[in-house]
PDB file of N, CA, C and O in Angstrom:
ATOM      1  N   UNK A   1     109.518-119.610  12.868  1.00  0.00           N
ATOM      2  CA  UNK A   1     108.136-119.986  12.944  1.00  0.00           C
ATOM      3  C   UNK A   1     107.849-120.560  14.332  1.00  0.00           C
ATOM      4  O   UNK A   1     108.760-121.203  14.855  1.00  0.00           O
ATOM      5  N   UNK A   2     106.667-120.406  15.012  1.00  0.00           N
ATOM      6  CA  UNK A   2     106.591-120.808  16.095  1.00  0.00           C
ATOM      7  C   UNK A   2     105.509-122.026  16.337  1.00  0.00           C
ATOM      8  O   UNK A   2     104.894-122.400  15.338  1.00  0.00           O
ATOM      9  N   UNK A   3     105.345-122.411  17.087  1.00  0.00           N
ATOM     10  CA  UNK A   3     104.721-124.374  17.150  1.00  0.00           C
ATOM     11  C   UNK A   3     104.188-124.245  18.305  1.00  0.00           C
ATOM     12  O   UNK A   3     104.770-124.124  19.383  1.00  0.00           O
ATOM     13  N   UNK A   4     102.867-124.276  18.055  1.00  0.00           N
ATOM     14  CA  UNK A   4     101.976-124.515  19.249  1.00  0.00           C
ATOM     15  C   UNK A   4     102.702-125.796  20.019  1.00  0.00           C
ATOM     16  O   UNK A   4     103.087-126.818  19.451  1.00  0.00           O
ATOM     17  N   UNK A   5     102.789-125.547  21.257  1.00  0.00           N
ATOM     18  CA  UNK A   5     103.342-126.635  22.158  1.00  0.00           C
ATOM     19  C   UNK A   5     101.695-127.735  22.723  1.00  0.00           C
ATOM     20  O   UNK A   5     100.846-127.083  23.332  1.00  0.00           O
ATOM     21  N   UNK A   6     101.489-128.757  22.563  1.00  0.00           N
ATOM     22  CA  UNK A   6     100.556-129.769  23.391  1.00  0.00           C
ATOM     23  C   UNK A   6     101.094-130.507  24.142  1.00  0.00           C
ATOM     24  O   UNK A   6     101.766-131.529  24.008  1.00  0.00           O
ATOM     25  N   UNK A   7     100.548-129.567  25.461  1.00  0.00           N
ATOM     26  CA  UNK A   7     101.418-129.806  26.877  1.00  0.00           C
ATOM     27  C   UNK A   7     100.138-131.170  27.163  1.00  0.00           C
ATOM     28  O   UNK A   7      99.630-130.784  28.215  1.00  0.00           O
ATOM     29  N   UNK A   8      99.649-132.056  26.904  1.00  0.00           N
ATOM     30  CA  UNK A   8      98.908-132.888  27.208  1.00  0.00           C
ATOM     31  C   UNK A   8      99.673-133.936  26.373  1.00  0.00           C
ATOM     32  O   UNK A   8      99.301-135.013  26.838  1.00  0.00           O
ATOM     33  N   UNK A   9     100.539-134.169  25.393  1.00  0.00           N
ATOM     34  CA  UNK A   9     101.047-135.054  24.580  1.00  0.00           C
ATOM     35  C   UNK A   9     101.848-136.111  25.395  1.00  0.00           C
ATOM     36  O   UNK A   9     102.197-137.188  24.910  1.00  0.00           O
ATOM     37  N   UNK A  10     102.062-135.794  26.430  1.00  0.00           N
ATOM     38  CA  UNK A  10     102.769-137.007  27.539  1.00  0.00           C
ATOM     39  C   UNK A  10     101.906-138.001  28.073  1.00  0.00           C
ATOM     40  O   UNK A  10     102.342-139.113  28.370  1.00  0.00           O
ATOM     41  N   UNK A  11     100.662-137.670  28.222  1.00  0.00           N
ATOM     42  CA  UNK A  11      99.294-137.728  28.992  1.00  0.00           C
ATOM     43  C   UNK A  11      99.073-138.569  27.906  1.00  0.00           C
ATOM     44  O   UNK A  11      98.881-139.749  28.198  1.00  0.00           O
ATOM     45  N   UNK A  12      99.045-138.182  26.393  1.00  0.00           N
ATOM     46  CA  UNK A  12      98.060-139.081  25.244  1.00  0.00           C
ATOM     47  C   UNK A  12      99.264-140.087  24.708  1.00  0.00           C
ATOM     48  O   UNK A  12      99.016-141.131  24.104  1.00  0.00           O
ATOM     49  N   UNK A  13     100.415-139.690  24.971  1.00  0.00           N
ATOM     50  CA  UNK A  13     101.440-141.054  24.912  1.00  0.00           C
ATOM     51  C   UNK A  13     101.043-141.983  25.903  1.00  0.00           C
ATOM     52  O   UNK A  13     100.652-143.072  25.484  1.00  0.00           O
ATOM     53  N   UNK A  14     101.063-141.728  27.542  1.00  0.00           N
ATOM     54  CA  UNK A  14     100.443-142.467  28.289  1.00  0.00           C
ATOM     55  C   UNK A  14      99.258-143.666  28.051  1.00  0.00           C
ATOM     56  O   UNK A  14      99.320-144.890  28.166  1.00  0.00           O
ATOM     57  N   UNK A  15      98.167-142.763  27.672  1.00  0.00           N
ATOM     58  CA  UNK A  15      97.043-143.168  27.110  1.00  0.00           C
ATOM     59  C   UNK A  15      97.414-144.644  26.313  1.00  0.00           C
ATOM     60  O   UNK A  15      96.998-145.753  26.651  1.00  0.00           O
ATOM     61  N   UNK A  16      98.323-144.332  25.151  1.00  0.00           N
ATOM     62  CA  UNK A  16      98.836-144.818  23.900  1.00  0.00           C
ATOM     63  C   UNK A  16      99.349-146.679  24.292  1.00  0.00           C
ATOM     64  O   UNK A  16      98.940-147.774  23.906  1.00  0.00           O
ATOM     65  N   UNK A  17     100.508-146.175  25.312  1.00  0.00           N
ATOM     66  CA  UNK A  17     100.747-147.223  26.157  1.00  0.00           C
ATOM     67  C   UNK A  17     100.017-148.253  27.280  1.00  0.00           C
ATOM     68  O   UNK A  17     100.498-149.255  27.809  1.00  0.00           O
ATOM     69  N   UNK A  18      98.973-147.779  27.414  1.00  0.00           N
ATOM     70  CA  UNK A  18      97.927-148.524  28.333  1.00  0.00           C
ATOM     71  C   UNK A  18      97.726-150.165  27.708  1.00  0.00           C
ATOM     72  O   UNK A  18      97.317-150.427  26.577  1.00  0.00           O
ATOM     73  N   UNK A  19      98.070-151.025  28.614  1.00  0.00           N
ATOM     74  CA  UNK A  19      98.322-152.616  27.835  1.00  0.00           C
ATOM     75  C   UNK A  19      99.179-152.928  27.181  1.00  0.00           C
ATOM     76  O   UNK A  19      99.036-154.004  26.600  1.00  0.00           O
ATOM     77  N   UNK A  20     100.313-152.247  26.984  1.00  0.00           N
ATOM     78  CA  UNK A  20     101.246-152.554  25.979  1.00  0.00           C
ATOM     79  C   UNK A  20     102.167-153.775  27.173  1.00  0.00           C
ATOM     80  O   UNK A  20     102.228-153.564  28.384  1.00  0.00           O
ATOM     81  N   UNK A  21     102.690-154.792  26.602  1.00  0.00           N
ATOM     82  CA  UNK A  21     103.412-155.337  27.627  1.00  0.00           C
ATOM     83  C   UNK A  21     105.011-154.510  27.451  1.00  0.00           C
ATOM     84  O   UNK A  21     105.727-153.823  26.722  1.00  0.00           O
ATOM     85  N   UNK A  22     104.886-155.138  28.624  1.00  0.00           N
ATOM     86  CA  UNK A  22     106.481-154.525  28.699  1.00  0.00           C
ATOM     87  C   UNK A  22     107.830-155.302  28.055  1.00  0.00           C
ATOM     88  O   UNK A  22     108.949-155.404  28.558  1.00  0.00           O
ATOM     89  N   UNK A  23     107.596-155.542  27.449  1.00  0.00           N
ATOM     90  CA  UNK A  23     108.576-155.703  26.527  1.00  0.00           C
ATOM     91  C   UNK A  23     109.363-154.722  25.509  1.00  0.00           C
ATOM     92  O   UNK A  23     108.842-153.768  24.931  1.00  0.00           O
ATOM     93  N   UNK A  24     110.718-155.132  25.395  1.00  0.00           N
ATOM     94  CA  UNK A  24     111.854-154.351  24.088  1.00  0.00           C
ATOM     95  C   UNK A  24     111.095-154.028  23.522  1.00  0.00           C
ATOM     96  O   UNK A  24     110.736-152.850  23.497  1.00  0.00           O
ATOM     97  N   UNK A  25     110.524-155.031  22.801  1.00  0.00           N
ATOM     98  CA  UNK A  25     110.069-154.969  21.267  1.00  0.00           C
ATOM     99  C   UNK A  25     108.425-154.044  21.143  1.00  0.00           C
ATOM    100  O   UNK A  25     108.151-152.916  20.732  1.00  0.00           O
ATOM    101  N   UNK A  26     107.661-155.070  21.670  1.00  0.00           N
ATOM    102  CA  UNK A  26     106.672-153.973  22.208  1.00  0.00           C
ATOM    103  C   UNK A  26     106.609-152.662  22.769  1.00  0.00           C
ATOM    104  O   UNK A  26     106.148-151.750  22.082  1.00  0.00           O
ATOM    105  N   UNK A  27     106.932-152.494  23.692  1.00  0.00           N
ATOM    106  CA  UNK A  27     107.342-150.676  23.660  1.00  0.00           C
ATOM    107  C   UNK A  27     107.929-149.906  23.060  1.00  0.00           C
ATOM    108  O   UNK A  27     107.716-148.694  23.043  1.00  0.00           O
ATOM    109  N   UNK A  28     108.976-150.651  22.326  1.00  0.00           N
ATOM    110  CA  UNK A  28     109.544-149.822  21.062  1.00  0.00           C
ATOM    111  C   UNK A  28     108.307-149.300  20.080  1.00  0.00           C
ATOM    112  O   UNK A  28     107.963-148.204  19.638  1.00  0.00           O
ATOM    113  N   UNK A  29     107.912-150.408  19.994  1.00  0.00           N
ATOM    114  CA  UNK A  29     106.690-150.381  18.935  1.00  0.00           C
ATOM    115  C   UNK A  29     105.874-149.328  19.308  1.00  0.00           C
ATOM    116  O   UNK A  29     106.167-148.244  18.806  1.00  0.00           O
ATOM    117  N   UNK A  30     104.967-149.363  20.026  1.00  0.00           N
ATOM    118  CA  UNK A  30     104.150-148.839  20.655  1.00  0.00           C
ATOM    119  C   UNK A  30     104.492-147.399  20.869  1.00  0.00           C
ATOM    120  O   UNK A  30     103.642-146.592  20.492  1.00  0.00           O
ATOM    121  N   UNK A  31     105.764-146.863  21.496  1.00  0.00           N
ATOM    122  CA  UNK A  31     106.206-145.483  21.698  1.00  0.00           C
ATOM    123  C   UNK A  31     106.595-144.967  20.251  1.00  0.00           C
ATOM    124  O   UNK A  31     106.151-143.849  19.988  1.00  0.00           O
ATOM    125  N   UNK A  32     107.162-145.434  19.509  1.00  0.00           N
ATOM    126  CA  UNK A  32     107.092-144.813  18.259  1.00  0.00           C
ATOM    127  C   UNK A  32     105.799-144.554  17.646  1.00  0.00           C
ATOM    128  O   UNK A  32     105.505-143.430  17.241  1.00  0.00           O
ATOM    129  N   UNK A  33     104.934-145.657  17.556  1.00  0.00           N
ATOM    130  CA  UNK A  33     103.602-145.540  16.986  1.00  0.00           C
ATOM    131  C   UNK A  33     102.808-143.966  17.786  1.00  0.00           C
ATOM    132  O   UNK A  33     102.298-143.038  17.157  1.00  0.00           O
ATOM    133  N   UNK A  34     102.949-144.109  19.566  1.00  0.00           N
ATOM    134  CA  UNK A  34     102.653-143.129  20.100  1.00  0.00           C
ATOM    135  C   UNK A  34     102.909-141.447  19.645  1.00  0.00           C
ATOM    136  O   UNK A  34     102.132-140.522  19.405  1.00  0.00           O
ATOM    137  N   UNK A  35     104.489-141.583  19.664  1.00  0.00           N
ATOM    138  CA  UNK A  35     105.074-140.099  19.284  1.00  0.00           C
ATOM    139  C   UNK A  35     104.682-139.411  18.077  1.00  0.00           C
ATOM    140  O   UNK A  35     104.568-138.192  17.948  1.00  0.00           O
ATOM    141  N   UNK A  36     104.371-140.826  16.693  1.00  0.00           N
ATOM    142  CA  UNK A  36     103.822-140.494  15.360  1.00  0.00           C
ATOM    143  C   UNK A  36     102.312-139.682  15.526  1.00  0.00           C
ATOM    144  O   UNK A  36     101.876-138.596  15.145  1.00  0.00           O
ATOM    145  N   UNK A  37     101.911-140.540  16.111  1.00  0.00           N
ATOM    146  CA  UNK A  37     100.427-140.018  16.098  1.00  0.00           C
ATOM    147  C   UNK A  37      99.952-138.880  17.289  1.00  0.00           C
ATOM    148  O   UNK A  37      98.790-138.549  17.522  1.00  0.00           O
ATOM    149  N   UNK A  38     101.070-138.423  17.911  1.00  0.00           N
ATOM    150  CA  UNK A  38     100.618-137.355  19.162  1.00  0.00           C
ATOM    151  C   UNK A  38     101.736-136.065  18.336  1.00  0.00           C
ATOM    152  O   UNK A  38     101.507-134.887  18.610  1.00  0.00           O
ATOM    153  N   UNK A  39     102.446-136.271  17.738  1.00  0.00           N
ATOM    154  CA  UNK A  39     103.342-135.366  17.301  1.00  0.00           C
ATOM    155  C   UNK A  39     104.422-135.221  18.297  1.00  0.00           C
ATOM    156  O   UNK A  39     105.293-134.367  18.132  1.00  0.00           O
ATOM    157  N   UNK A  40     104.415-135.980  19.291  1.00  0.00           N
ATOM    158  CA  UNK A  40     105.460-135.559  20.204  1.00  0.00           C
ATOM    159  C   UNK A  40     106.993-135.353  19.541  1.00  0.00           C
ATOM    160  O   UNK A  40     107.371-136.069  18.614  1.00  0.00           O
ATOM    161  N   UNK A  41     107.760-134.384  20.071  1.00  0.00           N
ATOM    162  CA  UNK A  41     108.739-134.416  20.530  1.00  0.00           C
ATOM    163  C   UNK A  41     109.692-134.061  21.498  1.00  0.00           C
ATOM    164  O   UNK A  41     109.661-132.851  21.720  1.00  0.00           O
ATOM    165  N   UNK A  42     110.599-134.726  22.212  1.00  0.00           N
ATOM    166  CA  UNK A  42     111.161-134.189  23.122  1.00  0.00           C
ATOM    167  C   UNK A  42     112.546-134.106  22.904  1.00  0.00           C
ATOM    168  O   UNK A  42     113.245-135.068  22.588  1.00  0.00           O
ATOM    169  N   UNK A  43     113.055-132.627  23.121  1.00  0.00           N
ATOM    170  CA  UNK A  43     114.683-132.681  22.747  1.00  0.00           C
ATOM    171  C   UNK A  43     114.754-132.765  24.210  1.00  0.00           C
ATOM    172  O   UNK A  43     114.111-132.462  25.215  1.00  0.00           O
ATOM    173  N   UNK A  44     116.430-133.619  23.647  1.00  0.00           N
ATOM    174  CA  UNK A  44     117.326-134.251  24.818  1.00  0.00           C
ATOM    175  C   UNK A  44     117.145-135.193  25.117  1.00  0.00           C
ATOM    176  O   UNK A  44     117.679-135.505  26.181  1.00  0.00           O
ATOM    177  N   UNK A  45     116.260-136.306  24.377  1.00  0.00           N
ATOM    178  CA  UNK A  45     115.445-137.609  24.562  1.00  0.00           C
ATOM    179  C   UNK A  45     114.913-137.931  23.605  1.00  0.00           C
ATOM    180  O   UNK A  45     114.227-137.211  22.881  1.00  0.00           O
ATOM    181  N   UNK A  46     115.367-140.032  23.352  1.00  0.00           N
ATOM    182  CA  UNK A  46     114.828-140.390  22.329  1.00  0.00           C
ATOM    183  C   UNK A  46     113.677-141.186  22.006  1.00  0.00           C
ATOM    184  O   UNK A  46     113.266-141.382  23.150  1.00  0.00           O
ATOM    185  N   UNK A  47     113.166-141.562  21.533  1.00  0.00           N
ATOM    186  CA  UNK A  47     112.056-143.053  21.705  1.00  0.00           C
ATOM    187  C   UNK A  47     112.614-143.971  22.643  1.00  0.00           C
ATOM    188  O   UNK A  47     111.899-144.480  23.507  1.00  0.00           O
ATOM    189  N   UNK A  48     114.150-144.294  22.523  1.00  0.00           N
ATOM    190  CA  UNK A  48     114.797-145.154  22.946  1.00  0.00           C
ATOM    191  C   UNK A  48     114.721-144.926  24.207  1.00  0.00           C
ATOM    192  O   UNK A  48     114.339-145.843  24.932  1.00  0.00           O
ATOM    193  N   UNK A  49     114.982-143.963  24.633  1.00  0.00           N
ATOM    194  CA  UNK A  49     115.106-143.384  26.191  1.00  0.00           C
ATOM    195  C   UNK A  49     113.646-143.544  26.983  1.00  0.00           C
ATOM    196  O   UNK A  49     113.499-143.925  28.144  1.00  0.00           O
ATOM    197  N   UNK A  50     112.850-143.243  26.261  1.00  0.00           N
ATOM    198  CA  UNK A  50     111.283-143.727  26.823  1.00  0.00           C
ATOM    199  C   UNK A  50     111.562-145.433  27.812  1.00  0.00           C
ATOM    200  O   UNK A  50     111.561-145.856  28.968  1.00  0.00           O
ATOM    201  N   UNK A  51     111.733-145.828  26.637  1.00  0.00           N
ATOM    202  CA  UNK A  51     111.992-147.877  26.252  1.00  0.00           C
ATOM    203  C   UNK A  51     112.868-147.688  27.342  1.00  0.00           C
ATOM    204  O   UNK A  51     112.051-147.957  28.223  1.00  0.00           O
ATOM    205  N   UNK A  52     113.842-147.447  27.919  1.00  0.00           N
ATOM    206  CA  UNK A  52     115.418-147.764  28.582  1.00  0.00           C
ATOM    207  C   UNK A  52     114.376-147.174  29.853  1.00  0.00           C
ATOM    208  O   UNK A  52     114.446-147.850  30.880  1.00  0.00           O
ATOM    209  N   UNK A  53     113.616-146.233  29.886  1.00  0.00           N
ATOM    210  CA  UNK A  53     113.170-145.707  31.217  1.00  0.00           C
ATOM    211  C   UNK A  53     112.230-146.871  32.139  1.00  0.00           C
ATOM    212  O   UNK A  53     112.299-147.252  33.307  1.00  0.00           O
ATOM    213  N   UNK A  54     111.259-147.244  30.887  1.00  0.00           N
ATOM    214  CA  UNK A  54     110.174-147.918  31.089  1.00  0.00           C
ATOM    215  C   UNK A  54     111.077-149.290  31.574  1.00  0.00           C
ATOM    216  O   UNK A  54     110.940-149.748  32.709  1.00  0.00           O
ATOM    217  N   UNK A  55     111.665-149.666  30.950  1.00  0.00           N
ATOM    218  CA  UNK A  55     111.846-151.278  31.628  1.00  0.00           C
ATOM    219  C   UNK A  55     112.818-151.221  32.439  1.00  0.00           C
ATOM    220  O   UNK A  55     113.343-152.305  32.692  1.00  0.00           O
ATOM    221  N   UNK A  56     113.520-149.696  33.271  1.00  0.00           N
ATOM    222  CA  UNK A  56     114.325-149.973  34.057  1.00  0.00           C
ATOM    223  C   UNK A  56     113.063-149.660  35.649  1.00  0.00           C
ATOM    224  O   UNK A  56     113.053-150.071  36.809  1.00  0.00           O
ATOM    225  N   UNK A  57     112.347-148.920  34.994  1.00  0.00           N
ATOM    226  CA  UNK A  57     111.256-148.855  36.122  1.00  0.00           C
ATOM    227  C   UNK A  57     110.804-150.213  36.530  1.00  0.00           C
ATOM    228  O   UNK A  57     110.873-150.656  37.677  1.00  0.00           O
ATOM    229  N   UNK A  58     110.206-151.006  35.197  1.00  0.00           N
ATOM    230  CA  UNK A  58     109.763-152.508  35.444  1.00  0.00           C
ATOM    231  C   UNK A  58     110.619-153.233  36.628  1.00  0.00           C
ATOM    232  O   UNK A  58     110.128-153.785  37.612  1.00  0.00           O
ATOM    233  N   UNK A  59     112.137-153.099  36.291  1.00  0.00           N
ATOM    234  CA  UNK A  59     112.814-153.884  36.988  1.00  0.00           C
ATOM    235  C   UNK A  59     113.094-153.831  38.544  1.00  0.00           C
ATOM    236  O   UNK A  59     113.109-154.704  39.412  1.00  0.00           O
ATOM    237  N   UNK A  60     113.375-152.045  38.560  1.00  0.00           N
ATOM    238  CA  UNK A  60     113.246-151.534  40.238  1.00  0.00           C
ATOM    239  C   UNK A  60     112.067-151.897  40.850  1.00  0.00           C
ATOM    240  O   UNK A  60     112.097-151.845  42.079  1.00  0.00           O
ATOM    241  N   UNK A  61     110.876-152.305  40.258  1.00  0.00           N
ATOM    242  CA  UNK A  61     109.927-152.022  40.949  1.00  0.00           C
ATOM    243  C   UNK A  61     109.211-153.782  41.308  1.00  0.00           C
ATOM    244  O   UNK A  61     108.275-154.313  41.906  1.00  0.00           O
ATOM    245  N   UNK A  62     110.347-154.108  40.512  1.00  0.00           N
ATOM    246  CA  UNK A  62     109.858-156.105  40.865  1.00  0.00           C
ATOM    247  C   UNK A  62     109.077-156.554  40.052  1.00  0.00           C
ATOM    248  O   UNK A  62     108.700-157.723  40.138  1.00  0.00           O
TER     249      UNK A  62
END
């Protein structure tokens, strides 16, 4: 069966995350809540990996 792909679902995760603080707990939250409601998925990557991306960016960036 084949699955329309929504190549904008990164864009409405984005969206999703706007104000979220950066926090563990909060972005956990928040990116799951995101992926539920955009349908995302990405193989080779987890919610977790979002979270591990996002606050290693926070940190490089001061």
């Amino acid at each position: 069966m084949w699955r329309l792909i929504d190549f904008g679902a990164i864009e409405k995760l984005e969206e999703h995350l706007e104000g979220v603080s950066l926090t563990k707990e909060a972005l956990t939250e928040a990116i799951a809540s995101g992926f539920e409601k955009t349908g995302l998925m990405v193989f080779g990557a987890t919610q977790e990996d979002f979270v591990e991306a996002i606050l290693k960016a926070k940190i490089e960036t001061g």
